[in-house]
C-alpha positions in Angstrom: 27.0 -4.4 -87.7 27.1 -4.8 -91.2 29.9 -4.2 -93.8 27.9 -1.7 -95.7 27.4 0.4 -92.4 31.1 0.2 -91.7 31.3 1.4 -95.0 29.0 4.0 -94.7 30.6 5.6 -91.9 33.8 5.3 -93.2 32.4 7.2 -96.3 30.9 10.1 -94.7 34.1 10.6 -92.4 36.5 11.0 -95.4 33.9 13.0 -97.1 33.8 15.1 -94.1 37.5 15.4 -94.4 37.3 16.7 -98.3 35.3 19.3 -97.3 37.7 20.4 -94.5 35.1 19.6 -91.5 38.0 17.9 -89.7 36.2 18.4 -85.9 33.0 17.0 -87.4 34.6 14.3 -88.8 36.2 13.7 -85.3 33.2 13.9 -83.3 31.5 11.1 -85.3 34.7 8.8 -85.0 34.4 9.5 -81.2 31.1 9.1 -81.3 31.4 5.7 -83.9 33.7 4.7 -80.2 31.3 5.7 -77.4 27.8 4.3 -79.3 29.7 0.8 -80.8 32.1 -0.6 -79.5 32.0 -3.5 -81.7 33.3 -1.5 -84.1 36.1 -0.4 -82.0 39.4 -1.5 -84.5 37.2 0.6 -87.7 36.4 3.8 -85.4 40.3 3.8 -84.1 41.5 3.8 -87.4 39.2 6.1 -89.0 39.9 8.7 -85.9 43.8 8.2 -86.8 42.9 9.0 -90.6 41.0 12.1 -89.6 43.9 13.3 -87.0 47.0 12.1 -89.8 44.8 14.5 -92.3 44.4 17.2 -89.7 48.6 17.1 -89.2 48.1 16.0 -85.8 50.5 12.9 -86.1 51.1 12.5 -82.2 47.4 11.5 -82.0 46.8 9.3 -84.9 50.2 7.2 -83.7 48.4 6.8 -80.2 45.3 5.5 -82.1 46.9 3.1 -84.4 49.4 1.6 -81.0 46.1 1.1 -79.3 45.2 -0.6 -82.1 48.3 -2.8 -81.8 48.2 -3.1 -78.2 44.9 -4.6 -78.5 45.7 -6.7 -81.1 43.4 -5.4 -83.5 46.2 -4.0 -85.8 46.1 -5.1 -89.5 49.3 -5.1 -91.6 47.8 -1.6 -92.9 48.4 0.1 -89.5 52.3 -1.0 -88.6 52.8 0.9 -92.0 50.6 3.8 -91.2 52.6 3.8 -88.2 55.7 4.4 -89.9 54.3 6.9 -92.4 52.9 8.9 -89.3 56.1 8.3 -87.1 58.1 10.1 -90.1 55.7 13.3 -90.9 56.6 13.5 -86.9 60.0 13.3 -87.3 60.1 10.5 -84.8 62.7 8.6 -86.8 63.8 5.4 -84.6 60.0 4.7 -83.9 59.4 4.7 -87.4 62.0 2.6 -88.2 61.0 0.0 -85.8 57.5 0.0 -87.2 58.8 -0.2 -90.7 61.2 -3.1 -90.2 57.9 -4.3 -88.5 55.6 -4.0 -91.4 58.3 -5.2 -93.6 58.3 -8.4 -91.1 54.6 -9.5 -91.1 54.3 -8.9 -94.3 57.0 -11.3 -95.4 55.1 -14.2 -92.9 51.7 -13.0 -94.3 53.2 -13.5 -98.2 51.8 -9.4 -98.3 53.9 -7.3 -100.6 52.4 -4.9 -101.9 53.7 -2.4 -99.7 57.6 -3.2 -99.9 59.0 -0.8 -101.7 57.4 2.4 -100.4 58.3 1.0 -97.0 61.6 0.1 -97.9 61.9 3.8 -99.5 60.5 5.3 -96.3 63.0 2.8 -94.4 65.8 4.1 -95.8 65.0 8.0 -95.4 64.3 6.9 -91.7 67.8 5.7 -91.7 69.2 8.2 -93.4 67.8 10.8 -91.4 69.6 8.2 -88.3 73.1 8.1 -89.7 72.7 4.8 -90.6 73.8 5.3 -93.7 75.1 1.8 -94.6 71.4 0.7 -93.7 69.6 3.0 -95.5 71.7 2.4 -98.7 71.1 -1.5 -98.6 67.2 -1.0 -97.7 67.4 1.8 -100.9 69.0 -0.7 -103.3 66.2 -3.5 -102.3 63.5 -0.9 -103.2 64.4 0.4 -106.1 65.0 -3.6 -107.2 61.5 -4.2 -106.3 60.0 -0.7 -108.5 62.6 1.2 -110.2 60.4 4.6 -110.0 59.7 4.2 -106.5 58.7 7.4 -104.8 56.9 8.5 -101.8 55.9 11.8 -100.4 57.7 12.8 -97.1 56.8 15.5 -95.2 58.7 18.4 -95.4 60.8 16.7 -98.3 58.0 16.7 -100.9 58.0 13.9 -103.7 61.2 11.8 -102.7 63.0 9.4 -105.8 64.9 6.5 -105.2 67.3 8.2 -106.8 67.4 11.8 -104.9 67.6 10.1 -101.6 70.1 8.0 -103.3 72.3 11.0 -104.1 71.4 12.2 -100.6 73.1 9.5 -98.7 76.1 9.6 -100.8 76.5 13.5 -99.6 75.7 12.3 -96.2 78.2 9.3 -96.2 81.3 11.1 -98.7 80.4 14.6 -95.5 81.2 12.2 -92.9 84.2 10.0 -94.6 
């Protein structure tokens, strides 16, 4: 199949989403699955997009480790991994798939994701007790973009420099 009718799908999927027809949108990535499965990798990822949208983060994780499983992941999903694996509040996992995305990105020479995975690193740590961690990954970040920010669920808009203050509470609470 063509680019342009990935593409196409792909479009009417996230324009189902805008419009809040989330089980639509669902039924034609399971349908994308059933009807080609050449297209397998794109339909995965487009049903984790539609469940990650819909809040349901336990479902777009198992979509995006198939993905990995079968060795179809991109550098894109490890981080969407992470990303979902925090809005769960599944910490460790997303740590692990930070630190991976972090990994293959450094072998693939990709780094444009750095430091909003080193930002959401850190928070994972934090949120660990790995406090020492979480500052050092923090510090690397903010070298990389000083206004680094990302949205965490639950937490809203978070600055280097709130979860900064953050882990000095957590660290001078448990000195």
């Amino acid at each position: 199949m063509a680019l342009g009718e990935v593409k196409k799908h792909e479009n009417r999927i996230k324009s189902l989403i805008e419009n809040k027809a989330h089980d639509e949108a669902l039924a034609e990535c399971n349908a994308l699955l059933e009807e080609q499965p050449e297209l397998r990798a794109e339909a995965l990822r487009l049903r984790a997009y539609v469940n990650s949208h819909r809040g349901l983060y336990r479902e777009a994780i198992a979509d995006r480790e198939l993905l990995v499983n079968e060795g179809l992941a991109i550098l894109r999903d490890y981080y969407q991994l992470g990303d979902n694996s925090m809005s769960a509040g599944r910490f460790k996992e997303a740590s692990k798939w930070l630190q991976e995305v972090l990994r293959r990105g450094s072998e693939q020479h990709e780094t444009w994701f750095n430091s909003a995975a080193l930002l959401l690193l850190s928070y994972a740590q934090m949120r660990l007790g790995q406090l020492k961690e979480a500052e050092k990954n923090l510090d690397k970040a903010a070298a990389i973009d000083p206004e680094c920010a990302m949205p965490v669920r639950g937490e809203g808009i978070v600055t280097h420099q709130a979860l900064r203050e953050q882990i000095r509470r957590l660290a001078a609470r448990n000195s």
